[in-house]
DRENPA-3360 file (N, C-alpha, C; in nm, 2 decimals, always signed):
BEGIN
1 = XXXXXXXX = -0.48/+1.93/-1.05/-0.63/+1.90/-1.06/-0.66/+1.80/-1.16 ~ -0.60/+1.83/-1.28/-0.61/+1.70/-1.36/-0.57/+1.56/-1.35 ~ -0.46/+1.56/-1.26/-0.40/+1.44/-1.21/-0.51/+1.35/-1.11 ~ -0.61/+1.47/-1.02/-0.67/+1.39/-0.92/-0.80/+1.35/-1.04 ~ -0.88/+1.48/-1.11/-0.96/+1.41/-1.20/-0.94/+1.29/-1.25 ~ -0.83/+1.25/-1.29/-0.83/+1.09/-1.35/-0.81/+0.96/-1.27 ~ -0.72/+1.06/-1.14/-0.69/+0.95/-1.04/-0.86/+0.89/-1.01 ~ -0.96/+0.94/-0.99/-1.09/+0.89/-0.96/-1.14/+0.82/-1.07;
9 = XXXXXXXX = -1.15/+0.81/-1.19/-1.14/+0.66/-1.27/-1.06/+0.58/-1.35 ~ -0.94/+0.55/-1.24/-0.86/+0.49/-1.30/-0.89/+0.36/-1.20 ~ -0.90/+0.26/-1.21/-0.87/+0.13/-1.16/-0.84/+0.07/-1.07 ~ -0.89/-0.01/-0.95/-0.76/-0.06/-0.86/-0.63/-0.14/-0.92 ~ -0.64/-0.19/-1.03/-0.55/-0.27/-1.07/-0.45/-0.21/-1.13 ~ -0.48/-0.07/-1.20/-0.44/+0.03/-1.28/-0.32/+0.08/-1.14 ~ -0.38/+0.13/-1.07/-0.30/+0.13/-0.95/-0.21/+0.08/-0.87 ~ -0.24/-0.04/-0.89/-0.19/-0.13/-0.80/-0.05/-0.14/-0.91;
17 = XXXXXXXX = -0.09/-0.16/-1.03/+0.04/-0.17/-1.15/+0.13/-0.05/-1.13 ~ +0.06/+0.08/-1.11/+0.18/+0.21/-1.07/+0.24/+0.18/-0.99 ~ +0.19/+0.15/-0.89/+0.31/+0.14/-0.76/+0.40/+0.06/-0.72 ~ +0.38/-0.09/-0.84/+0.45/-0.20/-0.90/+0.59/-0.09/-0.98 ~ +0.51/-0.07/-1.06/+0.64/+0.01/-1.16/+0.75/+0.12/-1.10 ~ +0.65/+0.16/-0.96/+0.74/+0.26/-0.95/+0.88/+0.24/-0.85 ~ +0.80/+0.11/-0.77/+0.90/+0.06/-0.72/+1.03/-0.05/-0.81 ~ +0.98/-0.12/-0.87/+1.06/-0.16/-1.00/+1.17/-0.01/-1.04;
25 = XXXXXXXX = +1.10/+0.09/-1.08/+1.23/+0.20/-1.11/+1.29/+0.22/-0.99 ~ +1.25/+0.28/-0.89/+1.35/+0.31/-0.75/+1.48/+0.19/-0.78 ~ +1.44/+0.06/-0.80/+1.56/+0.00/-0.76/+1.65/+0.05/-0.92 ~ +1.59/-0.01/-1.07/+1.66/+0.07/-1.15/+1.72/+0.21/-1.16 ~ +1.70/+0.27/-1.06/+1.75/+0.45/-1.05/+1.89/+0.40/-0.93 ~ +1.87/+0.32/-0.84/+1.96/+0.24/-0.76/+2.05/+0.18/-0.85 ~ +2.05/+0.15/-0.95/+2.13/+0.02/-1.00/+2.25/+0.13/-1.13 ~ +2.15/+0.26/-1.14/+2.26/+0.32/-1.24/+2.12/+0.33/-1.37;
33 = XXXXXXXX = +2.05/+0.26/-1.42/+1.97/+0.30/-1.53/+1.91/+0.41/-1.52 ~ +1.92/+0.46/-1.60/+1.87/+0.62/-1.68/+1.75/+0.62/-1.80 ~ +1.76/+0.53/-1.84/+1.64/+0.47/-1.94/+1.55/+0.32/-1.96 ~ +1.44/+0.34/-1.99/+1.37/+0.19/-2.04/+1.27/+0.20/-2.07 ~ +1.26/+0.11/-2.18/+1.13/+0.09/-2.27/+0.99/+0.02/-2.16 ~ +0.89/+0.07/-2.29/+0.80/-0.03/-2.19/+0.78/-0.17/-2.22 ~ +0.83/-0.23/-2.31/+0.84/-0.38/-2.28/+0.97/-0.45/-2.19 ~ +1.04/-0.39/-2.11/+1.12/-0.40/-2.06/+1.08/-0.40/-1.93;
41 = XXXXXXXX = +1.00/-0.28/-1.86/+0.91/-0.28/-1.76/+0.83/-0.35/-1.73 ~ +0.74/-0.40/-1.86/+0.64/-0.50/-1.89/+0.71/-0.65/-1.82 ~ +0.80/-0.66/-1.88/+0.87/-0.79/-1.84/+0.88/-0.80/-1.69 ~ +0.91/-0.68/-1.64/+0.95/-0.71/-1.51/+0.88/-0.74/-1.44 ~ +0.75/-0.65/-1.48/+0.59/-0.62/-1.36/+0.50/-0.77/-1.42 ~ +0.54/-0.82/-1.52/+0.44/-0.94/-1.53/+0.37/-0.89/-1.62 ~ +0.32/-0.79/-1.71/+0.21/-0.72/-1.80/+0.24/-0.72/-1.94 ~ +0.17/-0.67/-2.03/+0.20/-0.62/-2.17/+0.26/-0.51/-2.19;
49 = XXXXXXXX = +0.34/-0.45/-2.26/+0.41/-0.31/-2.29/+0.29/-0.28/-2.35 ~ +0.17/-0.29/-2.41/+0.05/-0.21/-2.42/+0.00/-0.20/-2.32 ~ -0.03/-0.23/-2.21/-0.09/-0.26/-2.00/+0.00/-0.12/-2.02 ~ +0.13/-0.14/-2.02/+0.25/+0.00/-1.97/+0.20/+0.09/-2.00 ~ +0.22/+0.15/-2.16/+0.22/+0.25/-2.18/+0.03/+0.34/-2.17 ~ -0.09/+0.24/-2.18/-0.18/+0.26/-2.13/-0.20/+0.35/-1.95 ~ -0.13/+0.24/-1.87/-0.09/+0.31/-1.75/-0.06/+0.40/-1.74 ~ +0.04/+0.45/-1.78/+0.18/+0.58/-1.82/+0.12/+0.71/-1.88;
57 = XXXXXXXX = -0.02/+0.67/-1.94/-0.09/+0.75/-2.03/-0.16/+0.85/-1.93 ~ -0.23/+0.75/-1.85/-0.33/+0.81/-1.71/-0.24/+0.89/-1.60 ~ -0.09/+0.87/-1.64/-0.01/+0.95/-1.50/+0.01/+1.09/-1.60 ~ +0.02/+1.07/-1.75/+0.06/+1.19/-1.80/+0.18/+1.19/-1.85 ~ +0.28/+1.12/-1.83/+0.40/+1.11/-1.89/+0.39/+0.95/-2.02 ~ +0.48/+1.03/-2.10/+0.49/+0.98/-2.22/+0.64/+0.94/-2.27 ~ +0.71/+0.84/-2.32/+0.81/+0.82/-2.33/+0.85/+0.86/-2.46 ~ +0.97/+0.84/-2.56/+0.98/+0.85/-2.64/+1.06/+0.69/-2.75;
65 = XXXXXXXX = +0.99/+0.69/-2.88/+1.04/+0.54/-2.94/+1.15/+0.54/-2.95 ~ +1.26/+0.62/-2.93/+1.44/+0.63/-2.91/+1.48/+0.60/-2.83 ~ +1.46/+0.66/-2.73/+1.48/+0.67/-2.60/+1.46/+0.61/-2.45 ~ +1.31/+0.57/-2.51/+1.25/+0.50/-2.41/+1.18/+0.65/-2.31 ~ +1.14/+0.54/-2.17/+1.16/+0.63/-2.07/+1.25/+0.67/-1.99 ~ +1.28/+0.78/-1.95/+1.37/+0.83/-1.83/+1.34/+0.79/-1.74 ~ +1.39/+0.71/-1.63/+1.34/+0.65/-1.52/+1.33/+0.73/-1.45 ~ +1.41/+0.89/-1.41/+1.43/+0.98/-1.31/+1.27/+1.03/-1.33;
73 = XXXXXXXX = +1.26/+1.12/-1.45/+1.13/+1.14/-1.48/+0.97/+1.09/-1.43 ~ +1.00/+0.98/-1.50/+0.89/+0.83/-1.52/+0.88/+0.85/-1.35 ~ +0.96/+0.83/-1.25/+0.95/+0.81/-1.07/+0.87/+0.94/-1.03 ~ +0.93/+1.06/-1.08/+0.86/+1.21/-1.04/+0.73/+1.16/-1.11 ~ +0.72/+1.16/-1.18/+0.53/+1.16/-1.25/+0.47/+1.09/-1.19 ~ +0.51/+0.96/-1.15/+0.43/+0.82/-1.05/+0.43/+0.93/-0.89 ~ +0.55/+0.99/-0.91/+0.47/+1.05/-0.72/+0.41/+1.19/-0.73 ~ +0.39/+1.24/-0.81/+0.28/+1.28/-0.83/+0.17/+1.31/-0.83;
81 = XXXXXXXX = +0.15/+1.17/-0.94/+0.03/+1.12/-0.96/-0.01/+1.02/-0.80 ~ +0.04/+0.92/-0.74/+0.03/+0.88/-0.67/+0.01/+0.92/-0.49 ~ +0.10/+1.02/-0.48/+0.10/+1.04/-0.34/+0.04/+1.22/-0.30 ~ +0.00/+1.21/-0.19/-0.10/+1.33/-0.18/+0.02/+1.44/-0.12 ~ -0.01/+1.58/-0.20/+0.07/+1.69/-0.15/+0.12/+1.69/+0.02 ~ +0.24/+1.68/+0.06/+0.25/+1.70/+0.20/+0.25/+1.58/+0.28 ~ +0.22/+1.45/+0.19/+0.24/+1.32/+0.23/+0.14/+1.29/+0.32 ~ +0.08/+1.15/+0.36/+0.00/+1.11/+0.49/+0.02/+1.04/+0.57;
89 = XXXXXXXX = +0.02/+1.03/+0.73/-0.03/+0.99/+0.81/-0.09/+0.85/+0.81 ~ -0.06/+0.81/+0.85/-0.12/+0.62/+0.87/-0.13/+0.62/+1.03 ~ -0.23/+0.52/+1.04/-0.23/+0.49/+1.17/-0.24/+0.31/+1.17 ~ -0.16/+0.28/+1.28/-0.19/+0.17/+1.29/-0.22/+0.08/+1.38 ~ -0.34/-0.02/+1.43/-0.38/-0.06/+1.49/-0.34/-0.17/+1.57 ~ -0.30/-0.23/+1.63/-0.27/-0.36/+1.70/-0.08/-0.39/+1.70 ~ -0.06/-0.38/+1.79/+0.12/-0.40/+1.82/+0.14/-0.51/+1.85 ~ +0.10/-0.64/+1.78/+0.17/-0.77/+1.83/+0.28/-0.77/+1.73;
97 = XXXXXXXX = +0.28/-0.93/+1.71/+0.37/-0.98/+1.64/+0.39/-0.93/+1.47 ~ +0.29/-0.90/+1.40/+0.26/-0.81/+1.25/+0.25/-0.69/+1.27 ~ +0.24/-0.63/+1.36/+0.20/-0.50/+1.39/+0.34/-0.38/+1.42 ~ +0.45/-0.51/+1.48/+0.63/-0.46/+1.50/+0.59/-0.43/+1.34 ~ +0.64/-0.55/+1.29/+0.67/-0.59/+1.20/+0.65/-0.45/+1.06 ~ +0.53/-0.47/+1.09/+0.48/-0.38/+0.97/+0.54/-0.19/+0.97 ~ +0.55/-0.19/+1.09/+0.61/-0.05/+1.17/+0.80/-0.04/+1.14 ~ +0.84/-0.17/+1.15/+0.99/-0.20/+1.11/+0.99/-0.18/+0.97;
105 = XXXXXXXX = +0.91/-0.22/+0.91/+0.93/-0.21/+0.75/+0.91/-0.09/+0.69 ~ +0.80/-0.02/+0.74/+0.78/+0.12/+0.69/+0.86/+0.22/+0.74 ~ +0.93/+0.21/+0.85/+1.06/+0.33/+0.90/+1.14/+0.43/+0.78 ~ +1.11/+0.45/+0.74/+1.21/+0.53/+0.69/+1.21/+0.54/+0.50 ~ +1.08/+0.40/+0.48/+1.08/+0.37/+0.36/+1.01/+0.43/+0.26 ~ +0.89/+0.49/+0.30/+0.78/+0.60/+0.24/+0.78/+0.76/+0.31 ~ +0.87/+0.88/+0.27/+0.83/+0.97/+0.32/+0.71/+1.04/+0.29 ~ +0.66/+1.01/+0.20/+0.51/+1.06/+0.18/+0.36/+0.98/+0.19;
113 = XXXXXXXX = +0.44/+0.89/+0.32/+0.30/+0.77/+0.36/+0.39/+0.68/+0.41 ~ +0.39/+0.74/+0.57/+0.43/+0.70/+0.68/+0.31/+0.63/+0.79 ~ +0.38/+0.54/+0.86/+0.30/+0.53/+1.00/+0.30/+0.63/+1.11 ~ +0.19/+0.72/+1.10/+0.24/+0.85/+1.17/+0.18/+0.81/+1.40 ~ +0.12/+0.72/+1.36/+0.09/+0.67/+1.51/+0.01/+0.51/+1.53 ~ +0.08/+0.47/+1.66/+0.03/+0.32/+1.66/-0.07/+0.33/+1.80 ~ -0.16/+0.23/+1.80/-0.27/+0.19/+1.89/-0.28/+0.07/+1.89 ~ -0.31/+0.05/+2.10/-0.32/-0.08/+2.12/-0.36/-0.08/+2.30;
121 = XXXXXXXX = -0.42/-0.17/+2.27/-0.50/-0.16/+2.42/-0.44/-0.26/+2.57 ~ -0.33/-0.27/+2.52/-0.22/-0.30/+2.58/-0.15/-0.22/+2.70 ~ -0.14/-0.21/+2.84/-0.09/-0.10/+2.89/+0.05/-0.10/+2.89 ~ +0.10/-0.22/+2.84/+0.21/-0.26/+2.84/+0.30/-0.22/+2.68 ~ +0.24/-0.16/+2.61/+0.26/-0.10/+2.50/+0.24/+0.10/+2.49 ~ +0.15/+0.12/+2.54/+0.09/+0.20/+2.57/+0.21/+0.34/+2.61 ~ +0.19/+0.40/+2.52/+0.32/+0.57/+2.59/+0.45/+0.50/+2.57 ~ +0.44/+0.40/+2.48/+0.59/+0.37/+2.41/+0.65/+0.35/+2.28;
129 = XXXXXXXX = +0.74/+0.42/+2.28/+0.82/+0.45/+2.10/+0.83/+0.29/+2.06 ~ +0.76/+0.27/+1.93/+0.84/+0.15/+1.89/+0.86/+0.14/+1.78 ~ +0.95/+0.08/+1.71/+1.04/+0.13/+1.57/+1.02/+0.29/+1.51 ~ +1.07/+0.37/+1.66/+1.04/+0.55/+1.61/+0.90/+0.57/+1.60 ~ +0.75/+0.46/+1.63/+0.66/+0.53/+1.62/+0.60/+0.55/+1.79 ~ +0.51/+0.64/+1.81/+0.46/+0.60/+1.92/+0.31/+0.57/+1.93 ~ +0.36/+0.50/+2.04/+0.20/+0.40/+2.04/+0.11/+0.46/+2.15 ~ -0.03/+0.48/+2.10/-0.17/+0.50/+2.24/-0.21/+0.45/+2.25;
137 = XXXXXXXX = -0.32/+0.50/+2.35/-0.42/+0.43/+2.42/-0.53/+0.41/+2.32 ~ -0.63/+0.34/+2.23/-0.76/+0.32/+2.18/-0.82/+0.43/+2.21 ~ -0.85/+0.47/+2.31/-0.92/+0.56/+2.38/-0.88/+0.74/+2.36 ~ -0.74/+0.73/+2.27/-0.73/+0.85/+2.27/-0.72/+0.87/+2.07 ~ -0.75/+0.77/+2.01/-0.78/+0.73/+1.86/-0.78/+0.85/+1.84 ~ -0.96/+0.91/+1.80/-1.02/+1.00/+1.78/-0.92/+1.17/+1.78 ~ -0.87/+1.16/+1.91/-0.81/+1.28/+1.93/-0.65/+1.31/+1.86 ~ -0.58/+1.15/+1.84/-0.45/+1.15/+1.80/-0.49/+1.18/+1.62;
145 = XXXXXXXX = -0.58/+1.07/+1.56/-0.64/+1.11/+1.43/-0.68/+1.30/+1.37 ~ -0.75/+1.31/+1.48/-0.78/+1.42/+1.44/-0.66/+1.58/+1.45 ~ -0.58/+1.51/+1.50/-0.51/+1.64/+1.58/-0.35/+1.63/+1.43 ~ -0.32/+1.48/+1.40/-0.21/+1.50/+1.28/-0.27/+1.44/+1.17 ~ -0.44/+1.48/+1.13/-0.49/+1.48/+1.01/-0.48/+1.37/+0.96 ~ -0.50/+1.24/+1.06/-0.45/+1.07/+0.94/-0.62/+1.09/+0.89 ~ -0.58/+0.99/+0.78/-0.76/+0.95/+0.69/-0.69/+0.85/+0.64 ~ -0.57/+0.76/+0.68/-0.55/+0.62/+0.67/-0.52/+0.51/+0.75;
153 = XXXXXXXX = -0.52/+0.41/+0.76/-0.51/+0.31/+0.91/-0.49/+0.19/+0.87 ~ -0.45/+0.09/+0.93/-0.35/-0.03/+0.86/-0.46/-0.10/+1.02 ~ -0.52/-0.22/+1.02/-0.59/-0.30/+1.12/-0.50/-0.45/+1.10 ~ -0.44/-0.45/+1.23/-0.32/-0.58/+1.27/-0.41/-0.64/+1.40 ~ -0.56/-0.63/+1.42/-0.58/-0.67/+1.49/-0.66/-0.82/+1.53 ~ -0.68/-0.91/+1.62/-0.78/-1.09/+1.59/-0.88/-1.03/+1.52 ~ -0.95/-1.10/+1.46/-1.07/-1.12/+1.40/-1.15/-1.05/+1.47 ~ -1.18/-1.10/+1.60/-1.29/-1.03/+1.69/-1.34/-0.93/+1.73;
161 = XXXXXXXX = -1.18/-0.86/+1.73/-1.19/-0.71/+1.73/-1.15/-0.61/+1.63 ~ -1.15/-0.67/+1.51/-1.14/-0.58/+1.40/-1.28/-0.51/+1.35 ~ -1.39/-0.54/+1.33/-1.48/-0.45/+1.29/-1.53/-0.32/+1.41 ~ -1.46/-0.35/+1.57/-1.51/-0.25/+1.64/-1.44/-0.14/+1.63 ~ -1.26/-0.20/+1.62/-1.13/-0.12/+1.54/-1.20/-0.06/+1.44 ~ -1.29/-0.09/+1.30/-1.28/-0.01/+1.16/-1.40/+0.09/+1.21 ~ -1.49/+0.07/+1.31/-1.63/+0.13/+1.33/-1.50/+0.25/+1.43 ~ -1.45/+0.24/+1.52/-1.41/+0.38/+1.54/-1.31/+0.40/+1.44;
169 = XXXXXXXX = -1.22/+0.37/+1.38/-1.13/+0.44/+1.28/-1.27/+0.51/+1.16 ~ -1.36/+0.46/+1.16/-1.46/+0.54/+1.07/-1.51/+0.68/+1.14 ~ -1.51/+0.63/+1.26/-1.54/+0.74/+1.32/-1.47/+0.87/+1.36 ~ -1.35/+0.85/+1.41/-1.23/+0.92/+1.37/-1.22/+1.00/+1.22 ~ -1.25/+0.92/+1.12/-1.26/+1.02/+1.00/-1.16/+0.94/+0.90 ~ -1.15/+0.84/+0.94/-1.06/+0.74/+0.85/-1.12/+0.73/+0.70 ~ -1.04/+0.73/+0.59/-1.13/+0.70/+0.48/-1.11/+0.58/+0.41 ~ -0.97/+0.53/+0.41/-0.90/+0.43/+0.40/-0.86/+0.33/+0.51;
177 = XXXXXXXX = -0.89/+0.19/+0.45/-0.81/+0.09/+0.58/-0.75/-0.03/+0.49 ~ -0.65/-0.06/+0.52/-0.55/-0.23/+0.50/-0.60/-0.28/+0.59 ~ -0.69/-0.39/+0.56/-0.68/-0.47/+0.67/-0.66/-0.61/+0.68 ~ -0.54/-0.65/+0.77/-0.48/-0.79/+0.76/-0.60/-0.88/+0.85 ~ -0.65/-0.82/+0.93/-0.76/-0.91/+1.04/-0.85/-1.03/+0.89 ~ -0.88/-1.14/+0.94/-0.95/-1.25/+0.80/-1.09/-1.23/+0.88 ~ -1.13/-1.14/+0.88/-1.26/-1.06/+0.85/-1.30/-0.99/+0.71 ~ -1.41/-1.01/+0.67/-1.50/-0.89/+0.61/-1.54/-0.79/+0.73;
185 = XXXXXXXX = -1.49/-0.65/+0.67/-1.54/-0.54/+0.76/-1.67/-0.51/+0.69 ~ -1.73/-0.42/+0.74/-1.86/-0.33/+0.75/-1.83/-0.22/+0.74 ~ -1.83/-0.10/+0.63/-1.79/+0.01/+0.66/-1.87/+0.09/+0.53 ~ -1.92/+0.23/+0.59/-1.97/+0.29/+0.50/-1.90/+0.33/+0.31 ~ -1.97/+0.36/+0.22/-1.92/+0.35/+0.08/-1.84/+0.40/+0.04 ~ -1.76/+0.54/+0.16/-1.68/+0.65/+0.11/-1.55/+0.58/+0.16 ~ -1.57/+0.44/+0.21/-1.45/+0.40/+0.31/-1.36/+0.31/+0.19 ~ -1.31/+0.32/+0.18/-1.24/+0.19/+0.10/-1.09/+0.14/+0.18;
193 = XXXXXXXX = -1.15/-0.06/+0.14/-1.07/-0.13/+0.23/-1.05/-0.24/+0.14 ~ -0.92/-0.24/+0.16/-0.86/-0.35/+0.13/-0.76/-0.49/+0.21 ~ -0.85/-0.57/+0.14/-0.80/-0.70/+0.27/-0.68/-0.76/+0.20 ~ -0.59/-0.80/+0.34/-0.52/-0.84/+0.30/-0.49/-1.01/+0.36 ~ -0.55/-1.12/+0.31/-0.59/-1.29/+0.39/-0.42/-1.35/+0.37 ~ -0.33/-1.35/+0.41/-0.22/-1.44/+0.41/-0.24/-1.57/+0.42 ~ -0.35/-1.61/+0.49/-0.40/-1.75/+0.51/-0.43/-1.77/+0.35 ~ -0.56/-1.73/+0.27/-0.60/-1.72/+0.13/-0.47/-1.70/+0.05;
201 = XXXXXXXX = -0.40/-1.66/+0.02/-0.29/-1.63/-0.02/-0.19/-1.75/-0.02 ~ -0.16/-1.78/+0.06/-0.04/-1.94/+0.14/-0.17/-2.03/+0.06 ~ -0.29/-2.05/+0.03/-0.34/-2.16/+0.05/-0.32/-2.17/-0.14 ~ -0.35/-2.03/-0.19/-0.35/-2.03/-0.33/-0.23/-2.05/-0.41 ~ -0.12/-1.99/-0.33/+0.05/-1.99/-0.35/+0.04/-2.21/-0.37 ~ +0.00/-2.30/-0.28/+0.04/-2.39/-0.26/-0.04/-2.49/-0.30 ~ -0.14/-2.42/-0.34/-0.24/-2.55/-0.46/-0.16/-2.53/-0.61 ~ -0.14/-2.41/-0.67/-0.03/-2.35/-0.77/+0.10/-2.46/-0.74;
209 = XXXXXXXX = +0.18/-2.43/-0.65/+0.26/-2.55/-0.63/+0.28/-2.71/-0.69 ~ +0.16/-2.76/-0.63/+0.10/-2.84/-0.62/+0.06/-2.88/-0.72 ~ -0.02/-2.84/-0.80/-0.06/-2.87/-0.96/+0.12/-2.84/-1.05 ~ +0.17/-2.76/-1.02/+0.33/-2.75/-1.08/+0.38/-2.84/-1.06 ~ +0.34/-2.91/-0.95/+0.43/-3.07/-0.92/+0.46/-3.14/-0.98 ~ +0.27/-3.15/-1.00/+0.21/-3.29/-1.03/+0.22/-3.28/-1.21 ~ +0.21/-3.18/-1.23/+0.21/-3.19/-1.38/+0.39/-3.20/-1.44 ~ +0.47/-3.15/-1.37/+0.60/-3.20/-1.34/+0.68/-3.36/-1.37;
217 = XXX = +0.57/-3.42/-1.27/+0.56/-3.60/-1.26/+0.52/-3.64/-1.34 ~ +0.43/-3.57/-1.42/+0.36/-3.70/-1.56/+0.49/-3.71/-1.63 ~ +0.51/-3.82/-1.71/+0.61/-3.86/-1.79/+0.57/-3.83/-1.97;
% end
């Protein structure tokens, strides 16, 4: 109960840095490390070892100035604090080309925040397993949503038809959405969404470049 009281004012960024760190440890717990400091962590996630141990404070675990942290530890407290008892349900929207993709990557890789069903108005998709998920009809959203308890949804779908996508996944009872469509959605305040513009992204990645170049070439 304490963990979710804080989780409600802690930060998107605050967040966004846990799930940085915690994957950062997974591979350190992979590699054989049993310990690390937080300017070590810091180094890796891009932040200050005061950002770290700040963070670390809001999950509840605390390291020691000898020791450091225990990475085995430090990973239990981040899932914890991070992932909901009993794990969730994702649903995802649109099975083209990003929509494999996204479904290939998540197999096997979050057991406590899976893609638990895919949609697509495709009949050609439609009542078939793909990368171990299975995919429906639009038309049966509502009843697949409500029957394995999703309140999260990933939108892989054009522009055009992404806000009619987020208006039924709202309706459905979705509370969360990723959404890759380069739309602004419309959704009530209890909804939170996060866009994700690859286009915006590629464009900022390559102006960055581009001033690296150029300031490169001055003599």
């Amino acid at each position: 109960m304490a963990a979710q009281k804080v989780a409600r004012l802690i930060s998107e960024r605050s967040i966004g840095r846990l799930s940085l760190y915690r994957r950062l440890l997974n591979v350190l717990q992979g590699e054989g490390v049993r310990n690390i400091y937080s300017h070590q962590l810091a180094a890796m996630a891009g932040c200050t070892a005061a950002q770290v141990r700040r963070d670390l404070m809001a999950v509840g675990y605390s390291g020691s100035p000898t020791h450091g942290y225990e990475v085995p530890r430090l990973i239990e407290s981040l899932r914890e604090f991070l992932d909901a008892p009993g794990g969730q349900g994702v649903a995802l929207v649109g099975v083209g080309n990003l929509g494999k993709a996204i479904l290939s990557y998540f197999t096997g890789r979050r057991p406590n925040l899976q893609i638990a069903a895919a949609f697509d108005s495709d009949p050609y998709k439609v009542n078939r397993v793909i990368h171990g998920c299975r995919c429906y009809s639009m038309e049966h959203l509502a009843e697949v949503a409500e029957g394995q308890g999703i309140r999260l949804a990933i939108i892989t779908v054009p522009a055009q038809a992404a806000q009619a996508v987020a208006d039924a996944l709202v309706q459905a009872g979705v509370r969360g959405i990723l959404n890759f469509a380069p739309v602004r959605l419309r959704v009530p305040d209890h909804v939170h969404v996060e866009d994700i513009d690859m286009t915006v992204s590629l464009e900022k990645v390559a102006y960055f470049a581009r001033q690296s170049a150029e300031r490169g070439s001055r003599p």
